[in-house]
py3Dmol code that shows the C-alpha trace and the ligand (Angstrom):
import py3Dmol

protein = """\
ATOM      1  CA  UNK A   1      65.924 -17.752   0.831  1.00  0.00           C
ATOM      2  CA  UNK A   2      66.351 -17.719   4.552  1.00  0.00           C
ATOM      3  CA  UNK A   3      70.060 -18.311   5.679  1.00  0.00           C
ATOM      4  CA  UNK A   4      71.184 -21.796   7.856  1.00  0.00           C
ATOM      5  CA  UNK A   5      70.520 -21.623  11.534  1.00  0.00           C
ATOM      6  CA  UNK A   6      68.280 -18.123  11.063  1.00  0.00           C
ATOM      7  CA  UNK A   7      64.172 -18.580  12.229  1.00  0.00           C
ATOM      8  CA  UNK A   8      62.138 -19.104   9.629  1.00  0.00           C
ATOM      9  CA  UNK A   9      58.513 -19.199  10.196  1.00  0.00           C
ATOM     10  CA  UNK A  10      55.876 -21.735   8.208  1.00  0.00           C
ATOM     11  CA  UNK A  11      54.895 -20.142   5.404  1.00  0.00           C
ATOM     12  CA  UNK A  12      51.977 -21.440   3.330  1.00  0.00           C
ATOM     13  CA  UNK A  13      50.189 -20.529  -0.105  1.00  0.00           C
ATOM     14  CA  UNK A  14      47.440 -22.605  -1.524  1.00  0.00           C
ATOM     15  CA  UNK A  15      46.363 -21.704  -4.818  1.00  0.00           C
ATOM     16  CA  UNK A  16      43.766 -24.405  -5.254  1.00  0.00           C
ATOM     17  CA  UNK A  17      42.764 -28.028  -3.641  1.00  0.00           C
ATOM     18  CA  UNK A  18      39.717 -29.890  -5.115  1.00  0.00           C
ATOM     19  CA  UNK A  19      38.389 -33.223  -4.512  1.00  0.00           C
ATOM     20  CA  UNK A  20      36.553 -35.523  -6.708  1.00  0.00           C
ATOM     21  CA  UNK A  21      33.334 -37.174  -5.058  1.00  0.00           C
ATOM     22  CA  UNK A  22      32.189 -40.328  -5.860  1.00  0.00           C
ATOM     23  CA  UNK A  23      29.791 -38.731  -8.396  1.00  0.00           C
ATOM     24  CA  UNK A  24      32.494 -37.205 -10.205  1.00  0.00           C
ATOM     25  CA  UNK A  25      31.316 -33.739  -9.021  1.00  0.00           C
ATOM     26  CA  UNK A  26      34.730 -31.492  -8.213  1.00  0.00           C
ATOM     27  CA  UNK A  27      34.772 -30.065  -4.744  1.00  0.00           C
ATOM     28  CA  UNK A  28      36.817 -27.017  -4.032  1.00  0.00           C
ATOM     29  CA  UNK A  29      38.072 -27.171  -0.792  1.00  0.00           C
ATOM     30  CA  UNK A  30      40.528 -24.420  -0.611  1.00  0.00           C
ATOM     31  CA  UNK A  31      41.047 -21.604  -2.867  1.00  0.00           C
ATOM     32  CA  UNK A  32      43.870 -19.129  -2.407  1.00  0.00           C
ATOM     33  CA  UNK A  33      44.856 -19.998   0.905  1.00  0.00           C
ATOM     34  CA  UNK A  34      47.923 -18.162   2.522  1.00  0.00           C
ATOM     35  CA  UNK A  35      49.273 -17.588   5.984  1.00  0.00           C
ATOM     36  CA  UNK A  36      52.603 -17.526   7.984  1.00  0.00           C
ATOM     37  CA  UNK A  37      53.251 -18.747  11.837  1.00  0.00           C
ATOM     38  CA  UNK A  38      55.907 -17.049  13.462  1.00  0.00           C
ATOM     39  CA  UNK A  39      58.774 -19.520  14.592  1.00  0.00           C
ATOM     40  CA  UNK A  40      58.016 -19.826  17.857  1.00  0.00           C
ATOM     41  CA  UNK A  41      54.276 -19.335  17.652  1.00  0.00           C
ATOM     42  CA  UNK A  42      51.646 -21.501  18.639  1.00  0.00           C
ATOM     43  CA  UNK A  43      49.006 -20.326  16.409  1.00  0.00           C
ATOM     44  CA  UNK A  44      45.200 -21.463  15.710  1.00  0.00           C
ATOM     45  CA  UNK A  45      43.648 -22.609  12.163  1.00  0.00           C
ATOM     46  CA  UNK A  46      40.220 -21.893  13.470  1.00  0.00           C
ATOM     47  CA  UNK A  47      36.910 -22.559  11.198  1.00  0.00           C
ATOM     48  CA  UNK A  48      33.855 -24.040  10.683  1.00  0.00           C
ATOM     49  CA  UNK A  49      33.230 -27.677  10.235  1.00  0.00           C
ATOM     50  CA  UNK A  50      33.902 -28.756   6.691  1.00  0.00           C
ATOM     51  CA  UNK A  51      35.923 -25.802   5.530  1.00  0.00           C
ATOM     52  CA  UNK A  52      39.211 -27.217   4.630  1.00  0.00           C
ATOM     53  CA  UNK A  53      41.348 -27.792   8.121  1.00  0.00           C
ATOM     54  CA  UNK A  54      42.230 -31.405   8.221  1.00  0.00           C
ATOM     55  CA  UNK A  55      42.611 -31.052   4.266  1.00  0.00           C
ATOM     56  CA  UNK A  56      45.361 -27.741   4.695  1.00  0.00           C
ATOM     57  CA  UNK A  57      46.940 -30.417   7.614  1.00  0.00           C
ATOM     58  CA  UNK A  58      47.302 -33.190   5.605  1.00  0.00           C
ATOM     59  CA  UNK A  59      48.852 -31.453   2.707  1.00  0.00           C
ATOM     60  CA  UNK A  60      51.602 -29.722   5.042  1.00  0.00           C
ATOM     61  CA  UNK A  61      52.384 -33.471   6.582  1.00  0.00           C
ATOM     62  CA  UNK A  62      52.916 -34.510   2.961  1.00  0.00           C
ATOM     63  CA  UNK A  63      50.212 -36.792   2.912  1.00  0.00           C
ATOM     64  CA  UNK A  64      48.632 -34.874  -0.198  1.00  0.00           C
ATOM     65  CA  UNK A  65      50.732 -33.927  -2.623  1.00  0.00           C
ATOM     66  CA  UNK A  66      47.744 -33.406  -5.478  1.00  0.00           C
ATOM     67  CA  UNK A  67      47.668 -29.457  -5.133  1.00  0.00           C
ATOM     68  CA  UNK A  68      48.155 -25.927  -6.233  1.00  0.00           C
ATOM     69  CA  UNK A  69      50.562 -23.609  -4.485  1.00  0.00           C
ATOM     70  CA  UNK A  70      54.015 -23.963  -2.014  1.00  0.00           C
ATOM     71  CA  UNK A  71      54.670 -24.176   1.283  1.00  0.00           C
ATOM     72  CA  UNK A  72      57.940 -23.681   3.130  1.00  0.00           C
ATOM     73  CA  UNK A  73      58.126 -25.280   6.915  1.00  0.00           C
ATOM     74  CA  UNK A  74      60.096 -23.855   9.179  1.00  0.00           C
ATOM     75  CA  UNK A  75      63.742 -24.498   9.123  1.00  0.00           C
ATOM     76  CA  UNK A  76      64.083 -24.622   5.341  1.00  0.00           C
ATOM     77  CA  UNK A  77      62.103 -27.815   5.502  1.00  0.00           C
ATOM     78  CA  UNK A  78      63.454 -29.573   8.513  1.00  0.00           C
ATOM     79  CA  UNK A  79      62.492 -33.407   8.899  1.00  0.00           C
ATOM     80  CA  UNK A  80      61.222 -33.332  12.641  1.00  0.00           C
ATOM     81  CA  UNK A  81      58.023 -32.662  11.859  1.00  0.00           C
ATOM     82  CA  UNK A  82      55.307 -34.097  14.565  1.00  0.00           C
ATOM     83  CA  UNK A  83      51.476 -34.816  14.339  1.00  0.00           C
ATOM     84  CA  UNK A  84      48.759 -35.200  17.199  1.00  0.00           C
ATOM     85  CA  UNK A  85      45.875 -36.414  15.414  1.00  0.00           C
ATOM     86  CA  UNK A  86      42.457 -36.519  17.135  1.00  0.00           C
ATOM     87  CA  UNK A  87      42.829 -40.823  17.323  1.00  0.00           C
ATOM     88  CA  UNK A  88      45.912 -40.770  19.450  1.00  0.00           C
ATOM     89  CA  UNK A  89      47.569 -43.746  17.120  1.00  0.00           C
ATOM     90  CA  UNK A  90      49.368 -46.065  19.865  1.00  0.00           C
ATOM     91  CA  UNK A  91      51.130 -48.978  19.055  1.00  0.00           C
ATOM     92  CA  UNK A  92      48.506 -51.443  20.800  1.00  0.00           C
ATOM     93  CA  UNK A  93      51.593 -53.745  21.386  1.00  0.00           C
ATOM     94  CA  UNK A  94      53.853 -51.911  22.730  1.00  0.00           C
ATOM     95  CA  UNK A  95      53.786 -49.642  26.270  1.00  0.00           C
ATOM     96  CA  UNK A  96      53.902 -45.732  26.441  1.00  0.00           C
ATOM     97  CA  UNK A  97      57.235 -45.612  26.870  1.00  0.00           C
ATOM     98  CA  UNK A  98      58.051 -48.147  24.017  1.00  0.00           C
ATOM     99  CA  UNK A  99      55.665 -46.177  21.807  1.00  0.00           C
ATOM    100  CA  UNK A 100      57.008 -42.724  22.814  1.00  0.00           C
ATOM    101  CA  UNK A 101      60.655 -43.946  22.079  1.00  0.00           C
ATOM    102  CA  UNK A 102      59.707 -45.640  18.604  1.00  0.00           C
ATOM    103  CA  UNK A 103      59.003 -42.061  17.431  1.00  0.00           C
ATOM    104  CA  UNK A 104      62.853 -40.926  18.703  1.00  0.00           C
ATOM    105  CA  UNK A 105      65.395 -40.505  16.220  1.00  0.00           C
ATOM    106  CA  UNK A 106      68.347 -42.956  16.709  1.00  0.00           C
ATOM    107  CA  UNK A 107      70.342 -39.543  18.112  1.00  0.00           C
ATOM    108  CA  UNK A 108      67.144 -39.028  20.663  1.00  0.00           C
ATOM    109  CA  UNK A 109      66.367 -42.693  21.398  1.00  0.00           C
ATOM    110  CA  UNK A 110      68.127 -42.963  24.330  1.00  0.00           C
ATOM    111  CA  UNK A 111      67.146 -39.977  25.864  1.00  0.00           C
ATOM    112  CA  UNK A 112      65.537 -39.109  29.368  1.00  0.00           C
ATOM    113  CA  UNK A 113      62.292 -38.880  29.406  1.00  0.00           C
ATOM    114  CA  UNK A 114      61.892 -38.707  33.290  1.00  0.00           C
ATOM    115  CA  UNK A 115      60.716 -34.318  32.868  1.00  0.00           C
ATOM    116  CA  UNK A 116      58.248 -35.005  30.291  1.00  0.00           C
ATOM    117  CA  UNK A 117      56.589 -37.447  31.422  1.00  0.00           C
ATOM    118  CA  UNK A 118      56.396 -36.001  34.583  1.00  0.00           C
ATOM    119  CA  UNK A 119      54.653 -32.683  33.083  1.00  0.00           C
ATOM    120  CA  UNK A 120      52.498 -34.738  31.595  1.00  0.00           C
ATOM    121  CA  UNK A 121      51.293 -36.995  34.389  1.00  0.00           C
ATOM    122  CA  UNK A 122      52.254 -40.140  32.698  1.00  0.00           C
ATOM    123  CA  UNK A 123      55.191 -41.030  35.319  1.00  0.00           C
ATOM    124  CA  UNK A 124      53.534 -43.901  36.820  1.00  0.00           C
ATOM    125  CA  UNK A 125      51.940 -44.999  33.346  1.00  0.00           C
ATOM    126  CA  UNK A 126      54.908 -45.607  31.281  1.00  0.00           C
ATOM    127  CA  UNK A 127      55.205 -49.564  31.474  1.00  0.00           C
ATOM    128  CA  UNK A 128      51.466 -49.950  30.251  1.00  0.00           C
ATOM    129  CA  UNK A 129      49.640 -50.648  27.346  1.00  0.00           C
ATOM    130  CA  UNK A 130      47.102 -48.586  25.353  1.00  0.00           C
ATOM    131  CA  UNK A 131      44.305 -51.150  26.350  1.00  0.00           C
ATOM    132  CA  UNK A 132      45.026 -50.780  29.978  1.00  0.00           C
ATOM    133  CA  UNK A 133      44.488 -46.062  29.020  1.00  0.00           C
ATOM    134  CA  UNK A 134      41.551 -43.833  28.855  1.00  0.00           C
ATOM    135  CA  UNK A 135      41.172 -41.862  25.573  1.00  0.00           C
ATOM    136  CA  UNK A 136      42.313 -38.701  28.139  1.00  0.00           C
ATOM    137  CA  UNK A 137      45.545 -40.547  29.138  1.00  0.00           C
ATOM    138  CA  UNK A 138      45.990 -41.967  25.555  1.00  0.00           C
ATOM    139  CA  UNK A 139      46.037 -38.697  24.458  1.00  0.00           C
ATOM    140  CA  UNK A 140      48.713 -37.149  27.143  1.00  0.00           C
ATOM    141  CA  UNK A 141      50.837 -40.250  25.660  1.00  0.00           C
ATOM    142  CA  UNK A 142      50.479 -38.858  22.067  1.00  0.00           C
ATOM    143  CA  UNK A 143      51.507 -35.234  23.281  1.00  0.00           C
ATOM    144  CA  UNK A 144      54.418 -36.909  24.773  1.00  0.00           C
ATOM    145  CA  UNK A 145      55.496 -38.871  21.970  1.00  0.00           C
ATOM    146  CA  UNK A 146      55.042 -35.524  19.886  1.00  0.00           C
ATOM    147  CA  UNK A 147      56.942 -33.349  22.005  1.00  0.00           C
ATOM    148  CA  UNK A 148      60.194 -35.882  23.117  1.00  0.00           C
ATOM    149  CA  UNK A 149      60.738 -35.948  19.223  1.00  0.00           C
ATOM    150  CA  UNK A 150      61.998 -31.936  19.596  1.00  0.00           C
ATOM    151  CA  UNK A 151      59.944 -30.707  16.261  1.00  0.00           C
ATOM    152  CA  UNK A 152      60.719 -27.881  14.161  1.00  0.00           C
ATOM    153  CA  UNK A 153      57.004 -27.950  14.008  1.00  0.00           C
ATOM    154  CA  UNK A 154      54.234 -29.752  15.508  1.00  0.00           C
ATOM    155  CA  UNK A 155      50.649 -29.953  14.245  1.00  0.00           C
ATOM    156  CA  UNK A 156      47.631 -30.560  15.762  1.00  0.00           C
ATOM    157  CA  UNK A 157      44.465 -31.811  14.577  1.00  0.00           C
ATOM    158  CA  UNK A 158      41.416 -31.045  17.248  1.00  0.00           C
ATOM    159  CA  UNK A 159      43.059 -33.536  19.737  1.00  0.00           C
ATOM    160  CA  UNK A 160      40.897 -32.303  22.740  1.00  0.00           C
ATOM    161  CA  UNK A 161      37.696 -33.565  20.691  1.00  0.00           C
ATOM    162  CA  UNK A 162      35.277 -36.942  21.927  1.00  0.00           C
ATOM    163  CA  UNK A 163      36.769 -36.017  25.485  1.00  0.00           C
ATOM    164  CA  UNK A 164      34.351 -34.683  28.304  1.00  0.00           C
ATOM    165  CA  UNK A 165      34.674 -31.077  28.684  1.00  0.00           C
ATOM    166  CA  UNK A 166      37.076 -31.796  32.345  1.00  0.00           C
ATOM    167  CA  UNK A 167      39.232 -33.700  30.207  1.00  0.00           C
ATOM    168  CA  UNK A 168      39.287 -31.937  27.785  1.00  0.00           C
ATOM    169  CA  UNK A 169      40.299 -28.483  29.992  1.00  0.00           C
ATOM    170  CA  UNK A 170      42.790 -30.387  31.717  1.00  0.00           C
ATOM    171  CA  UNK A 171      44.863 -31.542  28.653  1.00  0.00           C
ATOM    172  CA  UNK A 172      44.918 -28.231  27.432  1.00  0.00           C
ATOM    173  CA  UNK A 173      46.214 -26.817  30.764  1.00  0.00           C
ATOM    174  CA  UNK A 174      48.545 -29.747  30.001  1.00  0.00           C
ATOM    175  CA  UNK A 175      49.576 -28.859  26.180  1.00  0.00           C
ATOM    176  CA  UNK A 176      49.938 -25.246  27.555  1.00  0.00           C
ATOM    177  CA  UNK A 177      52.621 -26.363  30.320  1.00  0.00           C
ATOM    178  CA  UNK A 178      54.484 -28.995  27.993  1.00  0.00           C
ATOM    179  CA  UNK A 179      54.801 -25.917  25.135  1.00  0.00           C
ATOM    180  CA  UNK A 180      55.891 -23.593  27.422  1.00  0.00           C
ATOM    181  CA  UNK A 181      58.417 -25.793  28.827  1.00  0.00           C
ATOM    182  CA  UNK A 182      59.628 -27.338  25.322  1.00  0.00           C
ATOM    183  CA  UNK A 183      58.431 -24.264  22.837  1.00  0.00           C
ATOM    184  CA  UNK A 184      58.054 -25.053  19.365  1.00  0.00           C
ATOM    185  CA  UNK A 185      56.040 -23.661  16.306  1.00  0.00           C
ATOM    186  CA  UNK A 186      52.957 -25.117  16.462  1.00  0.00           C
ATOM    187  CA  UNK A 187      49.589 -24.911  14.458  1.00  0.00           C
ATOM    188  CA  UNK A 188      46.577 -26.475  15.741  1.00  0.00           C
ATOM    189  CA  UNK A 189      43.078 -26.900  13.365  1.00  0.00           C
ATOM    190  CA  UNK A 190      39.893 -26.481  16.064  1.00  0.00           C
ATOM    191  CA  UNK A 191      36.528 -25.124  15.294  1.00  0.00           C
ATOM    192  CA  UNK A 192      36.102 -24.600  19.109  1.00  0.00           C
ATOM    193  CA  UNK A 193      37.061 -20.413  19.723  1.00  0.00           C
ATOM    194  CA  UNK A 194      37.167 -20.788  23.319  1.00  0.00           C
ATOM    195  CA  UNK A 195      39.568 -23.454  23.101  1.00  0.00           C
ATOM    196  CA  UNK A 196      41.817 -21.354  20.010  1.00  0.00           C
ATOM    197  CA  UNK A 197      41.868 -17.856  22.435  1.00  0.00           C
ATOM    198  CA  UNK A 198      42.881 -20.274  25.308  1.00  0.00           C
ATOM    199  CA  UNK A 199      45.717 -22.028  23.946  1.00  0.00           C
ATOM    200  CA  UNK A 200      46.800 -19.775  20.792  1.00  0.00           C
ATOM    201  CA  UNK A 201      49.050 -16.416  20.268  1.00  0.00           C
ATOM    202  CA  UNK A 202      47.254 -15.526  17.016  1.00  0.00           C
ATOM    203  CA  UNK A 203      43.746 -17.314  15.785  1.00  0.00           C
ATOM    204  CA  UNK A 204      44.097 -17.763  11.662  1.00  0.00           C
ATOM    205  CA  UNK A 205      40.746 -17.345  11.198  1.00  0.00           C
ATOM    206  CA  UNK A 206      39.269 -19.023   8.192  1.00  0.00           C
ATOM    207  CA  UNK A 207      36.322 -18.508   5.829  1.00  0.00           C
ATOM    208  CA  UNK A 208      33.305 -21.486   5.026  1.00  0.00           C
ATOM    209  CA  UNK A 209      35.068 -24.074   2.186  1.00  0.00           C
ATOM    210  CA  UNK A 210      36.616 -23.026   0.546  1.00  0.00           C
ATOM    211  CA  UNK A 211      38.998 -22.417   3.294  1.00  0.00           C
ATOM    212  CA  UNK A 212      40.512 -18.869   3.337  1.00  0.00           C
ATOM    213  CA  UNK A 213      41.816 -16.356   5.800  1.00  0.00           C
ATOM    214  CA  UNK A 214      39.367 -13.923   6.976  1.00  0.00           C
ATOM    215  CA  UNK A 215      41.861 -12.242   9.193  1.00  0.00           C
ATOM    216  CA  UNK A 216      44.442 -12.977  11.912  1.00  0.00           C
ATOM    217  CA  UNK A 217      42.802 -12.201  15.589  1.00  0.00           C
ATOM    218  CA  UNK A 218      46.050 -11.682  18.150  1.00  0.00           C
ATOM    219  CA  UNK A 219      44.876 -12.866  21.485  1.00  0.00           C
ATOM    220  CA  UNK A 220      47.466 -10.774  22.867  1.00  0.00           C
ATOM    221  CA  UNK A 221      47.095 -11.464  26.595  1.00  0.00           C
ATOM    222  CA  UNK A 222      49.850 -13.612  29.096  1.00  0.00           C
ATOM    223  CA  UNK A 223      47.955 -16.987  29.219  1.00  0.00           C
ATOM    224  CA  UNK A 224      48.022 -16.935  32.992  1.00  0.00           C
ATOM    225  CA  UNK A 225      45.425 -13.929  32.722  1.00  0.00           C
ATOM    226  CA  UNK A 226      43.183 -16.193  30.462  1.00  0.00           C
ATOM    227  CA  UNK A 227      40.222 -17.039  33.174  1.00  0.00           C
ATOM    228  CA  UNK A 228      36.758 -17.595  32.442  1.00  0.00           C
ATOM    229  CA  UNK A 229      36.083 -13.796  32.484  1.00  0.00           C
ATOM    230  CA  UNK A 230      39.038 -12.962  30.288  1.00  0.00           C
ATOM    231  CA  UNK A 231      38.038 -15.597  27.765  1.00  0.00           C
ATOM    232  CA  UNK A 232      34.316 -14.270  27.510  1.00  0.00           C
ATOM    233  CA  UNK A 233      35.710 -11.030  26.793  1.00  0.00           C
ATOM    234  CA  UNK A 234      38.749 -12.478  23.940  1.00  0.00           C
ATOM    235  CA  UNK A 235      35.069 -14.428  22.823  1.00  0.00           C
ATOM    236  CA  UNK A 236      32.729 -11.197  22.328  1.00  0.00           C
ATOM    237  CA  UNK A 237      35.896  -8.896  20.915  1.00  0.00           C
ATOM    238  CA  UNK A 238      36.285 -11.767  18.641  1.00  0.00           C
ATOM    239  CA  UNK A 239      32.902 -11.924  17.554  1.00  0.00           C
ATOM    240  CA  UNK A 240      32.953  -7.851  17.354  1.00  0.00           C
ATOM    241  CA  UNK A 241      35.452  -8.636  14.984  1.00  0.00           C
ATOM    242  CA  UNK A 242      34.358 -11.540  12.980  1.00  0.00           C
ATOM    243  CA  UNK A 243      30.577 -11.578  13.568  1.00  0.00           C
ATOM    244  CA  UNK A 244      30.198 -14.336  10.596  1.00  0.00           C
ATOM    245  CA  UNK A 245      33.037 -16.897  11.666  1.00  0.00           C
ATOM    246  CA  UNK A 246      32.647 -20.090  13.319  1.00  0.00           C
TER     247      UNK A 246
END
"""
ligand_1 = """\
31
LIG
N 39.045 -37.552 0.327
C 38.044 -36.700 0.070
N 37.218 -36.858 -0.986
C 36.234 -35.984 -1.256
N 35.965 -34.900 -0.496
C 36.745 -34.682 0.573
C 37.818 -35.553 0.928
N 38.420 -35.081 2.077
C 37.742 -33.961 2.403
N 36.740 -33.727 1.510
C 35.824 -32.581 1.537
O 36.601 -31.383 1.599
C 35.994 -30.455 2.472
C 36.973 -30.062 3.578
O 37.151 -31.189 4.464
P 38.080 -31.105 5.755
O 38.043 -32.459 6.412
O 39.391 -30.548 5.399
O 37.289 -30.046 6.653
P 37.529 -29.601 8.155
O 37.510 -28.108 8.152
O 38.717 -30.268 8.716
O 36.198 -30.146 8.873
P 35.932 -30.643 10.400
O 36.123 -29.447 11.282
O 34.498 -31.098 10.347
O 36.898 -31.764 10.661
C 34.709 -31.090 2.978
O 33.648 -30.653 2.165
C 34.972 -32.565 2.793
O 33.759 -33.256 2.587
"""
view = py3Dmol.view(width=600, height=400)
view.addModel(protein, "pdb")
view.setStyle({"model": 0}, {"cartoon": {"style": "trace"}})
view.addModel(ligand_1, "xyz")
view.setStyle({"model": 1}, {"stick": {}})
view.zoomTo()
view.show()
C-alpha cells in the first residue's frame, strides 16, 4: 500500500480478457498482461493492429469491468483521470472554450486558461464551434480539454491517426510542449514506432493478441535530440531489439 501524497506509478495486471463474437466463438484478447508507468512518465503501449490496445484502454477508463486481474492508477486511484480518444468528442453545441470548461471540476471551472490555449494555438479559436474546426484543430481542442482538467493520468488512444502526416507531426510537437509544460503520467496506445520513440520515455512493447509485453525499449535520449537521423537510429536499435514487433 503506497502512503497519501507519495508517487505511485500505474500499475496493471491482466490475467485474462476474452470476447464473445457474434458466433459465440471466445476471443482471447489479452492473456497475462502486466506493466507499470512511472509517475511522471509518458510511456508508449505500442503493438500491432488488433492485439489488445484500445481493449487494455478501455478497461483502465472503467469502461470494461468484465475481466481477470487488478490494476492500481496512480494516486491510489485518483478521480482525474483524462482520455484523448482518436474522435476528438466535442460538444457540437457548445464552443472550445465551453467544451474545454465542461470537463473542469467545479474547483477548476473558473480557471485561466489564457497559457494553454496559447501552447496549443487555439487562442484565437476559443469562441467557435466544432463545425466551424478541422479534425487537426479539433484535436488540439481535445488535448486542451484533457490537459486543463490537471490528471493524475491521461490516456491516449492513437489521437494523431486519419490526420495527414504535417498534421499529424505538428500535434505531436504540440502534445510534447503541452506535457512538458503541464507533466503528467501518461500512456498512449499507437502502432506507429516512429511516432512511440518520438513522443515516449519507455515503449511497452506488446506481443500479436493476445496482448502481452515483449519487453520495455527505453528511448533514453532528451527529446530535443530526437531529429530525423536520431529517430532512424531509436527505429533500427529497436528493430535490433525486437525484430518481430509491429
Ligand atoms: N466488443 C468486442 N467484441 C468482440 N471482439 C472484440 C471486441 N472489441 C475488441 N474485440 C477484438 O479484440 C481484439 C483486440 O481489439 P483491440 O481493439 O483492443 O485491438 P487494438 O490493438 O487496439 O487494434 P488497433 O490498433 O487496430 O486499434 C481484436 O481481435 C478485436 O477484434
Amino acid at each position: 500500500m503506497q502512503p497519501a501524497g507519495v508517487a505511485a506509478p500505474l500499475k496493471v495486471d491482466i490475467t485474462e480478457k476474452t470476447f464473445r463474437s457474434a458466433e459465440g466463438v471466445t476471443i482471447v484478447a489479452l492473456r497475462g498482461l502486466s506493466f507499470e508507468v512511472r509517475q511522471g512518465e509518458f510511456a508508449c503501449l505500442l503493438g500491432p493492429s488488433g492485439c489488445g490496445k484500445t481493449t487494455t484502454l478501455r478497461i483502465l477508463l472503467g469502461l470494461d469491468r468484465r475481466f481477470a486481474g487488478s490494476y492500481q492508477l496512480p494516486e491510489g486511484g485518483s478521480k482525474r483521470i483524462a482520455a484523448v480518444f482518436q474522435e476528438p468528442v466535442l460538444l457540437p453545441w457548445r464552443t472550445v472554450e465551453q467544451n474545454v470548461r465542461l470537463a473542469l471540476s467545479p474547483r477548476l471551472r473558473g480557471k485561466d486558461l489564457d497559457s494553454l490555449f496559447e501552447i496549443l494555438g487555439l487562442s484565437a479559436m476559443r469562441s467557435l464551434y466544432p463545425s466551424e474546426l478541422s479534425l487537426g484543430l479539433a484535436r488540439r481542442a481535445a488535448l486542451a480539454r484533457a490537459f486543463a482538467t490537471e490528471p493524475a493520468i491521461l490516456f491516449l488512444d492513437e489521437p494523431f491517426t486519419s490526420l495527414d502526416e504535417r498534421t499529424a507531426d505538428r500535434l505531436r510537437r504540440l502534445l510534447m510542449t503541452v506535457w512538458a509544460a503541464r507533466p503528467t503520467t501518461a500512456l498512449m496506445v499507437t502502432h506507429n514506432l516512429r511516432e512511440a520513440l518520438l513522443l515516449a520515455d519507455r515503449i511497452i512493447v506488446l506481443s500479436p493478441r493476445p496482448a502481452q509485453v515483449l519487453g520495455i525499449f527505453d528511448v533514453g535520449l532528451s527529446r530535443h535530440s530526437r531529429d530525423t537521423p536520431a529517430l532512424d537510429n531509436l527505429v533500427s536499435d529497436f528493430h535490433k531489439r525486437y525484430p518481430d514487433a509491429v
